[in-house]
Structures are given as C-alpha cells and as structure tokens.
Steps between C-alpha positions, in 0.01 A plus 500: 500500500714440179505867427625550881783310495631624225467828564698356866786367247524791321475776767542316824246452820253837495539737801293387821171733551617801702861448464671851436775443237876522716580756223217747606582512881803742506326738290185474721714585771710768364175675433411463879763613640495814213158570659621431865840646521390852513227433820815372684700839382184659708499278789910548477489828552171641656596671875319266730599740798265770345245300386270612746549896473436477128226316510348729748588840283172647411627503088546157520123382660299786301657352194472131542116554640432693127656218325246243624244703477591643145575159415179307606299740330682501202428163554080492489539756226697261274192221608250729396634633186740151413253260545247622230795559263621200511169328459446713147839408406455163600166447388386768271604489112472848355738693223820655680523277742870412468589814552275606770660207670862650377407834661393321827833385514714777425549598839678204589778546290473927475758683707316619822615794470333581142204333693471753768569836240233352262277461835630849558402619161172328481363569894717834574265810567595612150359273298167462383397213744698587789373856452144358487557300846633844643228703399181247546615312814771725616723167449866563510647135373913616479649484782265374736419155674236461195758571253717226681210217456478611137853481467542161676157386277668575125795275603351229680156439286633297200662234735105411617393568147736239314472221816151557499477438156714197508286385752169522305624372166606188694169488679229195415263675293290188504420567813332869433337314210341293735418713737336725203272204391393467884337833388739732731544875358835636371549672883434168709723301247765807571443455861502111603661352220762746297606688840559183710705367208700782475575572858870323527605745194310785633683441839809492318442796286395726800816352691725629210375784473509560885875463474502698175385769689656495844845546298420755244725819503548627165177602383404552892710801544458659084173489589392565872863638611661367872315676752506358880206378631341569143650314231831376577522126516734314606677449205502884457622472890755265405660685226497847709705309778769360276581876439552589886460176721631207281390316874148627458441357195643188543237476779221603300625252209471224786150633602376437111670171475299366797227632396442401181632170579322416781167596294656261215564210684152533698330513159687262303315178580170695363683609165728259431581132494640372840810353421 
C-alpha cells in the first residue's frame, strides 16, 4: 500500500479501468471519419432516380451473382487448403519454416497485379502446368470462372492462414493433452477438441478472406480478364462504369458496400468481441 501511494505522489491517481485517455479521442475520430467520409461522397452523389434501371441492367446482376459465387468458393477453397497450413505452421516444427510462412504471406503485401501475371505465367496454357491441365483435363484456368476462384484464392488464403494460426498458437494445448491420455487418436483430438477450439478464428479467417475476395480486381482481371457473365466482378464492373457511366458505378460501389457490410455486421458477434 506504501509503494501505492507513492507512486500516487509521484505520478498522480492511475487512470480508471476502461477510461480512454482525452488525448486519444480526436485522433480516434479523425481516423473514423477518414474511413467514413468517402461512403458519404457515395451516398452524396449516387442517382437515386436510376437506381432501379441499373440495378436491373443485365451487366450489373450477371456480375454481382459471379462475385458471390466466385467469392464463396474461393471461400471453402481457402478452408480446405488454409486450415491444414496453418495447423503445420502453427503446430509443426520443421527447417524452413519461417520462410514458408514468409511466402504464405507474400500475397498480402504483393501488388495484385504481379499476382495475377505470375498466376498468368504459372497456370497460362503455355506453361508447363497450365499446358498439362490443357492437355490431360482439357482445363483452360485463364480467363475463365475457374481462373477467377484461383485468382480470388492466391489473394485471400494467407488472411485464413495467419488468423488461423494465431488462433491455434493461442489455443489450450492442455486440453488435446488430455484428451490424448483419454486414449483418443490424432483425428478425433483434430475433430472434437483442436477444431471446436479453433472455430471463432476459423470463422474469422474464412470471413476475411470472403471479403478479400469479393473485392479483388487486380490480379482478377491479369489473370481471368473482364468478361460479362464470365469473369467480370463487380469490382471489374465498377471500374468499367467509371469510364462511361460515372452513375453506374457509383451504384455498383453502393451494391458492394451493402453487401459486404451487411455480411460483416451479421458475422461480427461470431468473430469478434461484442463491444
């Protein structure tokens, strides 16, 4: 108690629990309304009257139906592939593994762009795996719906990967110990205890990536091109409006925004502390 009041003397009463410092607030909110102010420049300018008609244009329904559908299975493939990635990362000591983990990465912070040529390079019928898929399977991945999912995939995948991976080194071993001496094998300790513990950051990574991929354009259209009804998302929709209907694609921005969103907000409660 001695200690405490002295420190009290010397530094004055500590800050309540929970009490933001006075200091922090205008920056908190200057970073709101940086993130904000551009959703009102949408809702400021979007053409209400013709809301309807471009909604109903056949460009504009073909290419938000591919984006959920591109997206969501984006989506499962990032489960499927992320999950057991992130579990070897996670779990898994073996030589090279920082920099398998650094390559998982990369695409996060590679231009999408270079992402989509080095898809392009790697998958195109010219190479010796794309050339493979062609000739075996008669599997064109450019420029198709596929090539879209793959696309969406290489951008999205290390957002599960590294929240997956957060999730499992935080994870109660003890538990899978436990379970282990209760004489359950490796898969029903992977099943009822290491799955259910990871499900709020495997929620979260799949959400991430979901939203990862419902807004990728740059290595969307290196890689699979902007055909309608094929592979033109909406952000590919969006971008091809600005350049004759600035009205058009200030609907389709507002179509996104809801979207993605909505799906947020509906999921948030399941990824992320209420607050």
């Amino acid at each position: 108690m001695s200690e405490r009041r002295e420190r009290t003397r010397q530094h004055g009463p500590e800050p309540a629990a929970g009490r933001v410092p006075l200091a922090l607030v205008p920056a908190a909110v200057l970073a709101v309304a940086f993130l904000v102010l551009p959703l009102f420049g949408l809702l400021q300018r979007a053409p209400w009257t013709d809301l309807g008609p471009v909604l109903r244009a056949p460009a504009v329904s073909d290419a938000l139906r591919l984006s959920l559908f591109t997206a969501l299975a984006s989506t499962a493939l990032c489960v499927v592939l992320g999950l057991p990635l992130a579990w070897v990362l996670a779990r898994a000591p073996f030589p090279g593994r920082r920099v398998v983990r650094a390559l998982v990465t990369l695409p996060m912070v590679l231009p999408p762009v270079v992402g989509g040529a080095a898809l392009l390079f790697a998958l195109g019928r010219r190479s010796p795996v794309g050339g493979w898929l062609d000739d075996a399977f008669g599997l064109t991945l450019p420029f198709s719906t596929t090539g879209v999912v793959i696309a969406q995939t290489f951008v999205a995948l290390p957002f599960l990967v590294i929240t997956v991976e957060g999730g499992l080194r935080a994870g109660d071993r003890g538990l899978e110990e436990a379970a282990a001496s209760l004489g359950a094998g490796r898969w029903t300790v992977l099943r009822r205890v290491t799955v259910p513990q990871v499900a709020p950051s495997l929620l979260a990574g799949a959400v991430l990536a979901w939203a990862r991929a419902l807004g990728e354009f740059g290595a969307t259209i290196t890689f699979a091109g902007s055909l309608q009804g094929r592979t033109q998302t909406m952000p590919l929709a969006v971008y091809q409006a600005l350049q004759r209907d600035q009205g058009a694609a200030i609907v389709l921005s507002l179509v996104l925004v809801v979207v993605s969103l909505g799906v947020l907000v509906a999921l948030r409660d399941r990824w992320a502390p209420a607050g």
